[in-house]
Every structure is written in C-alpha cells, then in structure tokens.
C-alpha angles and dihedrals in degrees: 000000000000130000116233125226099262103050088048090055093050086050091053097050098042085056096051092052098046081052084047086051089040090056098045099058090039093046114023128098090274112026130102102301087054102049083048098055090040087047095055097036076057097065096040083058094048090045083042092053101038079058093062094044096058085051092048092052103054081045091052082051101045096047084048091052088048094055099051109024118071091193095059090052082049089053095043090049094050101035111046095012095044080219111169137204117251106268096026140124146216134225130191120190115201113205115199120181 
C-alpha cells in the first residue's frame, strides 16, 4: 500500500511540529534544560545553606558559652588574645628537628 502525496506530506508536517514542540520544552526559558540546571543550582544552595547553619549553630553556642561561663572567656583571652594574669609568664618553647 502506497502513501499519497498528501498523507505523506501530514505526516511530515505533523512530525516536524511535534520536533518544533519537542525543541521548545527541552530548550525555552523554562523547558527541560532549565528546570535541570535550576534544579541542580537548588541543591548546591541547600547544601550551601545546611553548611551555615551548622556554623550558625556552634556560633550561637559559643556566644551563649561566653555570656554565661567565666572559664571559656578565660580560654578565649588567653588563647586567641594571648591575654595573661597578672603575675604570670610565659613560656615558648621552640622545637627544632
């Protein structure tokens, strides 16, 4: 059975516009290629985000520890501040191989 012209030709241009569909939700502003790079930017953020707050939270502890507990202040001025007693020494000890 043969085809006539004219059906050939529908089909043809059905094809061509279900290719032309085809194109526009894989390739417009908001078809498939969009939604996959949105998609992935959107769990680089939430990884991105679930990072700081787990920074925010040990900063949250820690300011709470430095309002309440004298020895942490202690710890912090000595440690980062290299802050002394009065009456006290220090002592470096230099390490060479």
């Amino acid at each position: 059975m043969r085809l006539s012209f004219k059906k050939l030709s529908i089909w043809i241009i059905l094809l061509v516009i279900i290719i032309l569909i085809l194109l526009a939700l894989t390739f417009s502003n908001q078809g498939f290629y969009d939604y996959y790079l949105h998609k992935n930017k959107l769990k680089e953020l939430q990884t991105r985000i679930d990072s700081l707050r787990k920074v925010n939270d040990s900063l949250f502890i820690e300011i709470e520890l430095l309002k309440k507990d004298s020895n942490k202040i202690e710890q912090v001025a000595r440690e980062k501040y290299g802050l002394i007693k009065p009456g006290e020494k220090i002592y470096k000890i230099k390490i060479t191989n």
